[in-house]
ZAKE-119856 format. One record per residue (C-alpha): residue number from 0; x, y, z. Coordinates in nm, 4 decimals. Example, Ala and Ser with C-alpha at 12.3 -4.5 7.8 and 13.67 -1.06 7.14 Angstrom:
0_1.2300_-0.4500_0.7800;
1_1.3670_-0.1060_0.7140;
// end
This chain:
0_-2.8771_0.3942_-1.8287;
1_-2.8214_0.0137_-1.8251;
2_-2.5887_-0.1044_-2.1051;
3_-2.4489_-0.4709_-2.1510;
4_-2.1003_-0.4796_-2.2931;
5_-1.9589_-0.6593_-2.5519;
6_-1.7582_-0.9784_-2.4631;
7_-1.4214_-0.7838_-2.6165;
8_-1.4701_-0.5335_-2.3479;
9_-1.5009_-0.7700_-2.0079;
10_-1.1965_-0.8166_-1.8646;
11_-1.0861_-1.1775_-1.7901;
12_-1.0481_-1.0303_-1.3851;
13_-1.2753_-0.7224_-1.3336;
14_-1.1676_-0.6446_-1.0002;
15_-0.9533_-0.2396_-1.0030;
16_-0.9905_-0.1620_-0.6359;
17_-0.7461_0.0052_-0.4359;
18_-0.8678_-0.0787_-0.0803;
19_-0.8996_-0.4546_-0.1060;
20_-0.7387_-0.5375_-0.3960;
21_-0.7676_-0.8834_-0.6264;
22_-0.6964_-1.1977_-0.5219;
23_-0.5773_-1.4551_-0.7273;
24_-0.7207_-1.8039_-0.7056;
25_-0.4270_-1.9758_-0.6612;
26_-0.4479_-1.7907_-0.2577;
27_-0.7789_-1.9205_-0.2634;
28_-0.6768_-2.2764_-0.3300;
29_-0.4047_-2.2559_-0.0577;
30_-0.6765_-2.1557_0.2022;
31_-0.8485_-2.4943_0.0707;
32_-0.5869_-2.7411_0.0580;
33_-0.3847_-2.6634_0.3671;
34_-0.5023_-2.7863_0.6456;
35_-0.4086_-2.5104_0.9405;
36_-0.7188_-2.3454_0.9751;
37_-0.8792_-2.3597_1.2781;
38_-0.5353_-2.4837_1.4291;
39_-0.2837_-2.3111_1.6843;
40_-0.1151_-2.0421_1.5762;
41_0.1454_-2.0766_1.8264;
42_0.2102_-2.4437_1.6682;
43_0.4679_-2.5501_1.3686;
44_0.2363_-2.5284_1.0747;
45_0.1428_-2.1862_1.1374;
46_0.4842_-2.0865_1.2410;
47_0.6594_-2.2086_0.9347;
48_0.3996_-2.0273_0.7564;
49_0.5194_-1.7032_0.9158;
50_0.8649_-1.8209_0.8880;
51_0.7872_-1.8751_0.5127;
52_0.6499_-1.5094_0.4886;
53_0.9500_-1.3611_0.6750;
54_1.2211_-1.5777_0.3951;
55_1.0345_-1.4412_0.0914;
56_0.9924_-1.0876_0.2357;
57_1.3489_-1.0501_0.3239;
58_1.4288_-1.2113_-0.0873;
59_1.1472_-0.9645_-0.2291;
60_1.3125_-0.6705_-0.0918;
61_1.7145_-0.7963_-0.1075;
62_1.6842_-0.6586_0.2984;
63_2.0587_-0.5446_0.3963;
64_2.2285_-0.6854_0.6444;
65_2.0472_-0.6843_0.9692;
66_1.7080_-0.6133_0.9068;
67_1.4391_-0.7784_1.0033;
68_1.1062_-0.8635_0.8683;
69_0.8470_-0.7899_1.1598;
70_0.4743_-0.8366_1.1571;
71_0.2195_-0.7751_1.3697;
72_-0.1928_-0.7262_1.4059;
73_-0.4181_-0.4465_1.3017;
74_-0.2729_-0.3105_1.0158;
75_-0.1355_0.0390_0.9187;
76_-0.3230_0.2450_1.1128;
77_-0.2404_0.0492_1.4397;
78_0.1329_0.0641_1.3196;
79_0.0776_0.4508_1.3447;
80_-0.0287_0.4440_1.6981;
81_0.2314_0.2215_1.7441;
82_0.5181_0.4202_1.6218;
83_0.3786_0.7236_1.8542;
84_0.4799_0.5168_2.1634;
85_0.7413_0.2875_2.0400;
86_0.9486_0.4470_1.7568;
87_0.9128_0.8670_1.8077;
88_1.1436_0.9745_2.1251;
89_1.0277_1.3557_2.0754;
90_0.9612_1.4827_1.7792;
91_0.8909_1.3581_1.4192;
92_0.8512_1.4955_1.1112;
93_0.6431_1.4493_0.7873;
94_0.5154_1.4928_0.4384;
95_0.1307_1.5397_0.4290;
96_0.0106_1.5293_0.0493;
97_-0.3262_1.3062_0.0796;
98_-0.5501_1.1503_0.3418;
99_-0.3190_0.8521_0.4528;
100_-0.0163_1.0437_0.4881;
101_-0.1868_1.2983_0.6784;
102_-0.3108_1.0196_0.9495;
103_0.0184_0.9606_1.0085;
104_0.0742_1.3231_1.1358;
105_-0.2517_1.3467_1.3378;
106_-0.2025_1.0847_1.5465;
107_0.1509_1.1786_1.6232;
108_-0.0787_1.5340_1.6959;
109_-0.2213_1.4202_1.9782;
110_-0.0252_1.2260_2.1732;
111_0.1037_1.4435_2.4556;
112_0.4501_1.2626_2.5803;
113_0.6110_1.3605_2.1979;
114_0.6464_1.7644_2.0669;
115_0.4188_1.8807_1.7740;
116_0.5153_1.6954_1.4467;
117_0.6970_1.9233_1.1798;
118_0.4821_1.9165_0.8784;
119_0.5192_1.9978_0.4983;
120_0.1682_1.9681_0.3362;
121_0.1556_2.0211_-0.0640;
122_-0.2200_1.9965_-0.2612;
123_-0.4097_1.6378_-0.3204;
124_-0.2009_1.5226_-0.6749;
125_0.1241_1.6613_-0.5541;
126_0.3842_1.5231_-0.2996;
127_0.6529_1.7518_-0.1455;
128_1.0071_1.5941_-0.2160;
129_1.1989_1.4055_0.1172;
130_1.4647_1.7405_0.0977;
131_1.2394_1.9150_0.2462;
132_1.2843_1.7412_0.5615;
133_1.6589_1.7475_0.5304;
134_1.7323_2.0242_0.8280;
135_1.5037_1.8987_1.0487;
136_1.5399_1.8463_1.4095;
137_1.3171_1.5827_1.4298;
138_1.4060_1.2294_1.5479;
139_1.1799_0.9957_1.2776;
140_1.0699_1.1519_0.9540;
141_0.7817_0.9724_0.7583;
142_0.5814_0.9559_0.4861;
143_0.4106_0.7528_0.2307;
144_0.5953_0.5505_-0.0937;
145_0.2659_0.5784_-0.2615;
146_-0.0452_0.8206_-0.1602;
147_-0.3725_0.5794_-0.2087;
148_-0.6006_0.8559_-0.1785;
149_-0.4487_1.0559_-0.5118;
150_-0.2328_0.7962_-0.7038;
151_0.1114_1.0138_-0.6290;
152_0.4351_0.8275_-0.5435;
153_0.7237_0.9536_-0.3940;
154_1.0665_0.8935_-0.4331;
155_1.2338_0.6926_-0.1552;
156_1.5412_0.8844_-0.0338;
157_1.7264_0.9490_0.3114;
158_1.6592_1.3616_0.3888;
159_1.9363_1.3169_0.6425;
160_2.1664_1.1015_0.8775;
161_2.0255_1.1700_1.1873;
162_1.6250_1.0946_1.1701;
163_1.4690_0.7440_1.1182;
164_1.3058_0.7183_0.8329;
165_0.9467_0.5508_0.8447;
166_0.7807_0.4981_0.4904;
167_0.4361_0.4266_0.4820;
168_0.4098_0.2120_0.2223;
169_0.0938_0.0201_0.2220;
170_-0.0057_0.0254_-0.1656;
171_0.2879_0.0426_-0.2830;
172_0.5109_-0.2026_-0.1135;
173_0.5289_-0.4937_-0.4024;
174_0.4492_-0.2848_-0.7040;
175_0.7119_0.0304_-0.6826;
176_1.0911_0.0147_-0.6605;
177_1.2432_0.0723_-0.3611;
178_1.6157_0.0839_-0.1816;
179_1.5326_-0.0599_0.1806;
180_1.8691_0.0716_0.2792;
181_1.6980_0.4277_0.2306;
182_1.4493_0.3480_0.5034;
183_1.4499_0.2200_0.8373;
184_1.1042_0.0703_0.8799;
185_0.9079_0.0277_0.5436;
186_0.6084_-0.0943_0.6216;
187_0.2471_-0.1751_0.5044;
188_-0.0907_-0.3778_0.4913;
189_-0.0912_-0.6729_0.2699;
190_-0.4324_-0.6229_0.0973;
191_-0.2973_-0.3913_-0.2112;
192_0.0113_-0.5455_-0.4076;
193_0.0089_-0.8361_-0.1415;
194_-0.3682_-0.9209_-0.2632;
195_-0.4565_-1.0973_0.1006;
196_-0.7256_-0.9661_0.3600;
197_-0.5911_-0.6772_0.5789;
198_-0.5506_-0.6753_0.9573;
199_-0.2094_-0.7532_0.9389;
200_0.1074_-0.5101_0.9452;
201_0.4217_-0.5494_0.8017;
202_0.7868_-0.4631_0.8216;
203_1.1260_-0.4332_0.7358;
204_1.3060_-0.2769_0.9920;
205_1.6591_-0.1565_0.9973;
206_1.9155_-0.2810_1.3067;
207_1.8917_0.1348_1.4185;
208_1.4779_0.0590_1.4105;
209_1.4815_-0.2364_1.6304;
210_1.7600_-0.0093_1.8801;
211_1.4811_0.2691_1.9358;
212_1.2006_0.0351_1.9435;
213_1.4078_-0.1528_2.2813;
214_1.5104_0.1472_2.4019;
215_1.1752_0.3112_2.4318;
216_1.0275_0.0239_2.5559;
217_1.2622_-0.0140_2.7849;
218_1.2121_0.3524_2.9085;
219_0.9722_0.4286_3.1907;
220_0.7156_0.5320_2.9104;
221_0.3801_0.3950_2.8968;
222_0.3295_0.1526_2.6072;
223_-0.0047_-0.0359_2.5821;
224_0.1066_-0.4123_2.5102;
225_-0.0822_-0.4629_2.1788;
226_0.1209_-0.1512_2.0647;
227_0.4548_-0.2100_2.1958;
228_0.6553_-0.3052_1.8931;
229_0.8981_-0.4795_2.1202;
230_0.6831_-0.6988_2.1583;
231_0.6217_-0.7592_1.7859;
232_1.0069_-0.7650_1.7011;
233_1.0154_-1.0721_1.9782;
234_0.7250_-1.2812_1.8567;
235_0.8215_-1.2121_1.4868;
236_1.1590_-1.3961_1.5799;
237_0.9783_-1.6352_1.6753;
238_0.7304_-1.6765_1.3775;
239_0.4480_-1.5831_1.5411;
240_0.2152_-1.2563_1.6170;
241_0.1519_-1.1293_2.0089;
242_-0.2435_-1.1853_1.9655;
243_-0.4063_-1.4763_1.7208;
244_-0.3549_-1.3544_1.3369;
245_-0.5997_-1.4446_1.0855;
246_-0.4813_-1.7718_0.9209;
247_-0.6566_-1.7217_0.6188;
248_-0.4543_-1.4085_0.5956;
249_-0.0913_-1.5666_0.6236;
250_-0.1863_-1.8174_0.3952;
251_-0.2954_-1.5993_0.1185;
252_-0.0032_-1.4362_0.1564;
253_0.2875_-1.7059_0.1793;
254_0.1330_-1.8122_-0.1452;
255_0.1119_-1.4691_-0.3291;
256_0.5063_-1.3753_-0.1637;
257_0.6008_-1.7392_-0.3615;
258_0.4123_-1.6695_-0.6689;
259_0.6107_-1.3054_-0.6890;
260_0.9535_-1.4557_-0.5640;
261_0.8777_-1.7370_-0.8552;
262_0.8021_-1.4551_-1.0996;
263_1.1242_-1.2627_-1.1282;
264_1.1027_-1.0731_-0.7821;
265_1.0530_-0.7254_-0.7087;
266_1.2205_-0.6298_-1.0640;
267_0.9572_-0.7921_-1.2392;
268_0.6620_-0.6738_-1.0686;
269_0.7501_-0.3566_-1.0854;
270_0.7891_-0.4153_-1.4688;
271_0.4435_-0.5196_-1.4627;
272_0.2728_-0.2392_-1.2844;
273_0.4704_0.0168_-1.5219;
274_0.3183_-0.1563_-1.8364;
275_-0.0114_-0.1169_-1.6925;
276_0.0097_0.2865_-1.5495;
277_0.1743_0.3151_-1.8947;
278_-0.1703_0.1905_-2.0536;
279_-0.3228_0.3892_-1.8724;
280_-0.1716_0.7147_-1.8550;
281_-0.1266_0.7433_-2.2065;
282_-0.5168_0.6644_-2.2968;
283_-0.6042_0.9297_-2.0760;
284_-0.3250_1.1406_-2.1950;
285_-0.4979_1.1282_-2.5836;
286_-0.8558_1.1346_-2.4467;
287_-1.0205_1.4308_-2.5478;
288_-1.2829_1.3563_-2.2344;
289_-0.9730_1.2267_-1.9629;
290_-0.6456_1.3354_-1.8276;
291_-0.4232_1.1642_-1.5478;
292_-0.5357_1.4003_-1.2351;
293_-0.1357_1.4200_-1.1231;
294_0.0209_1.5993_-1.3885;
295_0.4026_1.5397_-1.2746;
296_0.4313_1.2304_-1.4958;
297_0.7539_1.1281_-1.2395;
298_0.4847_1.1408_-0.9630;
299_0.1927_0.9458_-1.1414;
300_0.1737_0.6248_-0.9477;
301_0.2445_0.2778_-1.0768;
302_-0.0178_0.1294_-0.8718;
303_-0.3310_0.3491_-0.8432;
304_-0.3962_0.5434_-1.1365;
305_-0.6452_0.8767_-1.0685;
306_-0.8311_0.9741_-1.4083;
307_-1.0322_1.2928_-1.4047;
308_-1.3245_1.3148_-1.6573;
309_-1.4322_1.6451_-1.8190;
310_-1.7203_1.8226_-1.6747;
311_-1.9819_1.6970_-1.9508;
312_-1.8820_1.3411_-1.8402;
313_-2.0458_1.1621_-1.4759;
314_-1.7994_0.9197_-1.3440;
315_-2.0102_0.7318_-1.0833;
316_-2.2330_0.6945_-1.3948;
317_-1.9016_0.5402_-1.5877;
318_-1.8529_0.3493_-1.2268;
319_-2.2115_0.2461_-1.1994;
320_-2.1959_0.1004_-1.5922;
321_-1.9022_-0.0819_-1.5702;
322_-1.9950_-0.2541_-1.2352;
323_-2.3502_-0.3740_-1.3861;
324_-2.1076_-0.5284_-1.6379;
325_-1.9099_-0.6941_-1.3139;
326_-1.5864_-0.4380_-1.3811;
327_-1.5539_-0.3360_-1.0191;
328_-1.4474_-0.0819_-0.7662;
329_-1.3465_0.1823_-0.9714;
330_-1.4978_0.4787_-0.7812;
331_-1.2869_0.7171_-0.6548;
332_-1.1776_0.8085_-0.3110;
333_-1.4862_0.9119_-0.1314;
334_-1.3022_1.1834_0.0369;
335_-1.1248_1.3524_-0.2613;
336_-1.4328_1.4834_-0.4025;
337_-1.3510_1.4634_-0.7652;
338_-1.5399_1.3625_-1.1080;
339_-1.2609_1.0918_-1.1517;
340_-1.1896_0.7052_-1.1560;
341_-0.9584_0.5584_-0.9485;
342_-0.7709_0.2212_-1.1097;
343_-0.6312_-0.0502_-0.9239;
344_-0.2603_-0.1678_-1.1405;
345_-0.1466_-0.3871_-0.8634;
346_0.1104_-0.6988_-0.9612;
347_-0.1694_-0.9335_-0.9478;
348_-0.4051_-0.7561_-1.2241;
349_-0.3348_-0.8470_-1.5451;
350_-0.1852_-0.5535_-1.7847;
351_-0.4424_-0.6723_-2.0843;
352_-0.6801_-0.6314_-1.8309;
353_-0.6303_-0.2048_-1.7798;
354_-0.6429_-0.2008_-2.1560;
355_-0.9472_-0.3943_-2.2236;
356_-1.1115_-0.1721_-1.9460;
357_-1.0327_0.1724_-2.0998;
358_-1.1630_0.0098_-2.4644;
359_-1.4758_-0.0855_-2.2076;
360_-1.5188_0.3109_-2.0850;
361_-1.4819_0.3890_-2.4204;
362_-1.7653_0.1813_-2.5552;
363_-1.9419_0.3497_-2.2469;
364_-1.8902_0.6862_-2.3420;
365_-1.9478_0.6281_-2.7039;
366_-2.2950_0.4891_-2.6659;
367_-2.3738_0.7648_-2.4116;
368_-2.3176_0.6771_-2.0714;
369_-2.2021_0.9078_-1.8264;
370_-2.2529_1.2202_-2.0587;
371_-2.4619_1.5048_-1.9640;
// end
């Protein structure tokens, strides 16, 4: 069932997603009137651009004394493989509540130089707390600030003195509070709260971080070179990446680091994403059709919001409706399986915006779309 919506109901930005997230023209513009693309990236004008992104990282997150912003290619997933040469010495431990947290785990799995990981698994919507890693033997413990899968956050707390802690914190990094002291590499893709293109991994790392990394790679272990995060610490002092970034990239996100710096800091965006979740959460909360699929309200995620629909309601219809109408990429998680939405509330979208879209899947619902 096509349906055209009212002009009331079209958000002035109708891009929700939670893998690529929205970018705000302003980036765009950047791209366009800087003229470093296409130029060396071991040359000043891309350096100072990483230099730029290294200052504002380090003000975004007040970074303690001695830590270090470090970036480097291929995103989270490469920092993962990464970590299982460069940061583990034998055994790690983690919280598995989702499908990114679990990767985490897997790859640590099969890499046969480290022990099997510990792992505490709770149920898609629920995260287990960081005391349950508290008596662990294990030298890093990890998991993620914010599960993207299932919209659950987690509390960012040492479980011990002993382990490094390793926070994967990819879409929420920008959007949820955070103590960097509690964490000894927090780190993360720039395409969620960041709004830039992905590829790219982040950092803050703590002075005991950037020990392990040397001494491991130091060590007569194997580390391939596009993995060895000694490497990355070096060229990142240096304001530069081991292997050609994506300028586009580092320019999008120079210019959305300023624009959040300008705008009151990490204090204010989180402000902003609460206002939002709060929209949403309590419109699904008095829907007689929704409800917020995490039911700890502590653990609901400021970020990605996860709204299950009742059973006489078809979501990918909702989905389907509301991208005809150029609302976008509000489908859920293709791997969580449920008959649910999945909303984007990064610092970058526009609170207005999540409440003109729930008065949208409203008008949806009320004129019959999506109901069996």
């Amino acid at each position: 069932m096509t349906i055209t919506l009212p002009s009331k109901f079209i958000p002035s930005d109708g891009r929700f997603g939670c893998g690529p997230s929205k970018v705000r023209p302003a980036q765009i513009d950047l791209i366009k009137s800087e003229n470093v693309m296409g130029t060396s990236h071991r040359q000043k004008a891309v350096k100072d651009i990483v230099g730029a992104i290294r200052e504002g990282l380090s003000e975004f997150f007040a970074l303690p004394d001695g830590y270090e912003i470090v970036l480097s290619l291929g995103g989270a997933t490469a920092f993962w493989d990464a970590a299982t040469f460069g940061v583990i010495e034998n055994k790690s431990a983690h919280l598995s509540f989702g499908e990114f947290s679990a990767k985490f785990a897997t790859a640590v799995a099969k890499a046969p130089w480290l022990q099997d990981p510990h792992v505490v698994e709770s149920e898609a919507g629920t995260a287990p707390l960081a005391s349950a890693l508290a008596d662990t033997d294990a030298d890093v413990v990890a998991w993620a600030h914010n599960e993207t899968s299932t919209g659950v956050m987690t509390e960012i707390t040492r479980p011990n003195d002993s382990s490094l802690v390793l926070i994967d914190a990819t879409s929420g990094a920008g959007g949820l509070p955070v103590d960097i002291s509690q964490t000894d590499i927090y780190y993360f893709s720039p395409q969620k709260c960041f709004g830039s293109d992905g590829g790219l991994w982040l950092a803050a790392m703590s002075p005991a971080a950037i020990e392990r990394i040397s001494k491991i790679s130091s060590s007569d272990r194997f580390v391939p070179a596009f993995l060895d995060l000694q490497n990355a610490v070096s060229n990142s002092r240096k304001n530069q990446t081991y292997n050609t970034p994506a300028v586009a990239t580092l320019l999008m996100l120079v210019e959305q680091v300023n624009w959040m710096n300008n705008n009151g800091g990490l204090k204010s965006m989180v402000a902003k994403t609460t206002m939002s979740s709060n929209i949403l959460y309590n419109w699904a909360e008095n829907h007689e059709l929704a409800t917020p699929f995490v039911s700890d309200t502590a653990a609901r995620s400021l970020v990605v919001g996860t709204i299950d629909f009742d059973e006489q309601v078809d979501a990918a219809a909702i989905a389907a409706a509301l991208r005809d109408n150029g609302i976008v990429d509000t489908e859920p998680y293709r791997k969580l399986g449920r008959n649910q939405l999945r909303i984007g509330m990064f610092p970058s979208i526009d609170p207005d915006d999540v409440e003109t879209l729930t008065g949208a899947i409203d008008y949806l619902l009320e004129h019959g779309v999506g109901v069996r």
